[in-house]
N, C-alpha and C positions, 0 to 999 in steps of 0.2 A: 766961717759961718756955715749952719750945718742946711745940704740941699734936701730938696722933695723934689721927686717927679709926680705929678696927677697925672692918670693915664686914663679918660675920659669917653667913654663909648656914646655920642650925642642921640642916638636912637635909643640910648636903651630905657626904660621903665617913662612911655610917652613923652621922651624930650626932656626927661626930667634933670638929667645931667648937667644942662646948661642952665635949670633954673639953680642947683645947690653951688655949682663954682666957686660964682662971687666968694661966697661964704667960708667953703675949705680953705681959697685962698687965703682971706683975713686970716681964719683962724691962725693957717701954718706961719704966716708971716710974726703975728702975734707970741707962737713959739721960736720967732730969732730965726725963720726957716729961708732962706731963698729956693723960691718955686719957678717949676718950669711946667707947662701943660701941653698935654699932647693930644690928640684926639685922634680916636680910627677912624678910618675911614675904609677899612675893609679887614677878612681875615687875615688873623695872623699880624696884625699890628701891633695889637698889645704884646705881643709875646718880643716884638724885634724891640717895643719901645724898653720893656722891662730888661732884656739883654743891656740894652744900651744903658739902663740903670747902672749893670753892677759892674760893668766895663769900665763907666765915670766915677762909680762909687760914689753913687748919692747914698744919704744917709738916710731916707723914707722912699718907697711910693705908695702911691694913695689910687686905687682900683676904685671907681665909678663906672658901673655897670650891674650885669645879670651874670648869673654864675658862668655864664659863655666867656665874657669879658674877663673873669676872672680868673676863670680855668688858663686864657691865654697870658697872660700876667705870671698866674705862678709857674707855668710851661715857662717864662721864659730867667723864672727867678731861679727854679729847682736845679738842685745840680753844681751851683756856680761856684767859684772859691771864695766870691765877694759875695752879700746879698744885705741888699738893703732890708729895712723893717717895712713891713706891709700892713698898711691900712686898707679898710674895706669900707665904702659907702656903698650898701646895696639898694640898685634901682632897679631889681629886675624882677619875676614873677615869682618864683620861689627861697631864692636866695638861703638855701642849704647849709652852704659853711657859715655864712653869717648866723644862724639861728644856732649853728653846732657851738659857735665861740662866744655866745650870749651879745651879740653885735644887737644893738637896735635896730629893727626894719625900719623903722622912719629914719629917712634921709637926713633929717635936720640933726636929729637925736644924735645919729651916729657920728658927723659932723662932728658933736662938741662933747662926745667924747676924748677925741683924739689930744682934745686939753690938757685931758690930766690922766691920760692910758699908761698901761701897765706893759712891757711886751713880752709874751710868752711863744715856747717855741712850738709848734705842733706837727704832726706827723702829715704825709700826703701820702699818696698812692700813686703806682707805677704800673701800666699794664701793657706791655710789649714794648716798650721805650718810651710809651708817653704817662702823663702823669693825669692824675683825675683826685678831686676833693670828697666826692660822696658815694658815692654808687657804682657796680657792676652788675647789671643783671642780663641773665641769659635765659632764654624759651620763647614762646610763640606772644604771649603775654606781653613780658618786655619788647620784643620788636615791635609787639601793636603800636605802641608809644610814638614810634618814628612817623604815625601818621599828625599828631597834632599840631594844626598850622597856631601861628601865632596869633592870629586871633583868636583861638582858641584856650590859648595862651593869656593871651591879654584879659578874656570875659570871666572865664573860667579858676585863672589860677592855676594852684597844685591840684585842684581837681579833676583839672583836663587832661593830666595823667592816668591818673587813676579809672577817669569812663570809658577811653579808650581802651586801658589795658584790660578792665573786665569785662570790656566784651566781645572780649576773643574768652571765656572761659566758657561759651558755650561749645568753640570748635576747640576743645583741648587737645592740644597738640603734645604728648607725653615724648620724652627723649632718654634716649642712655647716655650717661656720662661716667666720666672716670674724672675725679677728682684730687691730687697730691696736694697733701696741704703738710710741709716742714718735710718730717719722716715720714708719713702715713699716707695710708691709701684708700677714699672712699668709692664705691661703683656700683650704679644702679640707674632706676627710672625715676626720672624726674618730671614736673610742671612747671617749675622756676626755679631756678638759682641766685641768689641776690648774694654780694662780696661788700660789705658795708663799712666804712671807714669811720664814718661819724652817726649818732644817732638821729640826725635829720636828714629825712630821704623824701623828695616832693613834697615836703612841707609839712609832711606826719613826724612828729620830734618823737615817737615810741617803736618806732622799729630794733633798736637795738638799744634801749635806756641806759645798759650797763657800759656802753662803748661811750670812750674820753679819746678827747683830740688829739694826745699824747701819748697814749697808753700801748703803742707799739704791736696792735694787731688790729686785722682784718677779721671781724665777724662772718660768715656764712652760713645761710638758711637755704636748705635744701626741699625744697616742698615737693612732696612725695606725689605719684601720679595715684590721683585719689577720685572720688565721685564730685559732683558739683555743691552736693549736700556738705562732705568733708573740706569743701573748698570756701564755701559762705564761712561754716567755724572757722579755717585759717584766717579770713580777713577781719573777722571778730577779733581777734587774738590779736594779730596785726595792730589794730587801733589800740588795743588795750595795753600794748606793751609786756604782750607774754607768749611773742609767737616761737622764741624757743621752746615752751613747754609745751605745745603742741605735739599728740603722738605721733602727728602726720607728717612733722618736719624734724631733720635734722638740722644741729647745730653744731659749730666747728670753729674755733679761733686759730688763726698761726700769723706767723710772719709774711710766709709766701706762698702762693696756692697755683696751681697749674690746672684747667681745667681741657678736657679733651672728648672729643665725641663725634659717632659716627653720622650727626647730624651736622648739616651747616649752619650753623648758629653764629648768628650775629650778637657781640654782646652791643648791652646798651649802657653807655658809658656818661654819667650825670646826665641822663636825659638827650642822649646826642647818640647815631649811628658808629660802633667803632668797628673795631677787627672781628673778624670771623675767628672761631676757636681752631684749633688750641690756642691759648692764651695764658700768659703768665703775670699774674696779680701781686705783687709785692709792696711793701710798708716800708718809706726813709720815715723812719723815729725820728722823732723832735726836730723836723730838718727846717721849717724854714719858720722865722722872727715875726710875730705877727700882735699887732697893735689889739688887745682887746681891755673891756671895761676895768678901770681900777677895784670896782665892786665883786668881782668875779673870783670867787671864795677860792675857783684851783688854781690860777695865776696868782693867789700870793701862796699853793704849795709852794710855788720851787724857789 
């Protein structure tokens, strides 16, 4: 009989975790599944419950939570000889990689997909040993980020992102950096750095339109130290889904990017405080098995 772990965050998107349960259960049972449920109750739970997945070699688990939840999940999937197939029920405020794999935001939705899903393999990202689904960004901008408490969170959305960060563009804070990305070598003044793995970042799906969950690179936008006037245009462009063609930003794809600077830069790593640079950002292509819509036109490429 084929297992599931559900790896269950009960705080996450208002409690909502324990109201969907019930339901996953059925479902997976309904699929021939015997389930086992786990619940955190602090960090770094899901990542030891997810270990202990591929250890037993269960044959699913199923992530109920916010991409926090998630991120420890596939930390504890990434890497492993064994690894189960990953489903996502997202209950959390912006839920990034779900929007990147066309996952349904309603919890219910998402649920009963896992019916009749399809499993495709997708890329993750690595930045100094650990692993991250959406986003690297570096400058004064991005740190602002680390102020947004969770209720802010909660009321706001992916837009409590975004107010925070732009209002640090009145004190712009410009930086030098050196950037390696494969062979090459970029270096100059910057205002932000963003290292983007999928085209949903805070819940804007047009950051990098052309970027696929599979497609074995890291986008990077370099946004040049510019006036406030040249900065309003970036964020136009930004929403429009054409901030590569901005003359104000650079654009760059690779495998693996080393970024370095005589500033202490903190990056921001899916919306979370990580490493101070230097920093090395790197792509495992098609590394880990992940439960998405049968309807999902590039999971029947492969």
């Amino acid at each position: 009989m084929k297992r599931a772990m559900i790896i269950a965050n009960p705080s996450s998107g208002k409690e909502e975790a324990k109201k969907h349960l019930d339901k996953v259960v059925e479902v997976l049972r309904s699929l021939e599944y015997e389930t086992v449920v786990k619940e955190t109750e602090k960090e770094m739970d899901a990542t030891l419950f997810a270990e202990e997945a591929c250890a037993e070699r269960y044959d699913s688990v199923i992530s109920m939570g916010g991409d926090g939840t998630l991120n420890e999940v596939v930390t504890g999937l990434a890497e492993k000889a064994y690894q189960p197939t990953l489903g996502i029920i997202p209950l959390g405020t912006v839920n990034d990689f779900a929007r990147a794999l066309s996952i349904p935001l309603d919890p219910e939705e998402a649920v009963g997909i896992l019916k009749n899903a399809d499993k495709r393999y997708v890329d993750i990202g690595k930045i100094n040993g650990k692993y991250f689904m959406n986003i690297i960004a570096l400058g004064g901008i991005a740190e602002a980020t680390f102020g947004v408490s969770v209720e802010q969170k909660t009321k706001l959305g992916p837009l409590a992102y975004m107010i925070e960060g732009f209002k640090k563009i009145k004190d712009k804070e410009p930086f030098d950096a050196v950037i390696h990305h494969d062979d090459q070598e970029w270096n100059g003044g910057a205002l932000l750095i963003l290292i983007a793995l999928t085209n949903s970042v805070g819940g804007f799906e047009k950051l990098a339109p052309e970027a696929e969950v599979n497609d074995g690179k890291l986008h990077c936008f370099i946004i040049k130290n510019v006036s406030i006037v040249n900065l309003i245009s970036i964020s136009t462009a930004l929403l429009k889904g054409t901030l590569k063609e901005d003359e104000n930003v650079e654009y760059l794809t690779a495998s693996k990017i080393r970024v370095a600077s005589y500033k202490n830069l903190i990056a921001n790593v899916d919306g979370d405080e990580g490493d101070s640079v230097p920093i090395t950002v790197e792509i495992l292509k098609s590394h880990l098995p992940v439960f998405v819509p049968n309807n999902s036109l590039e999971s029947k490429k492969e």
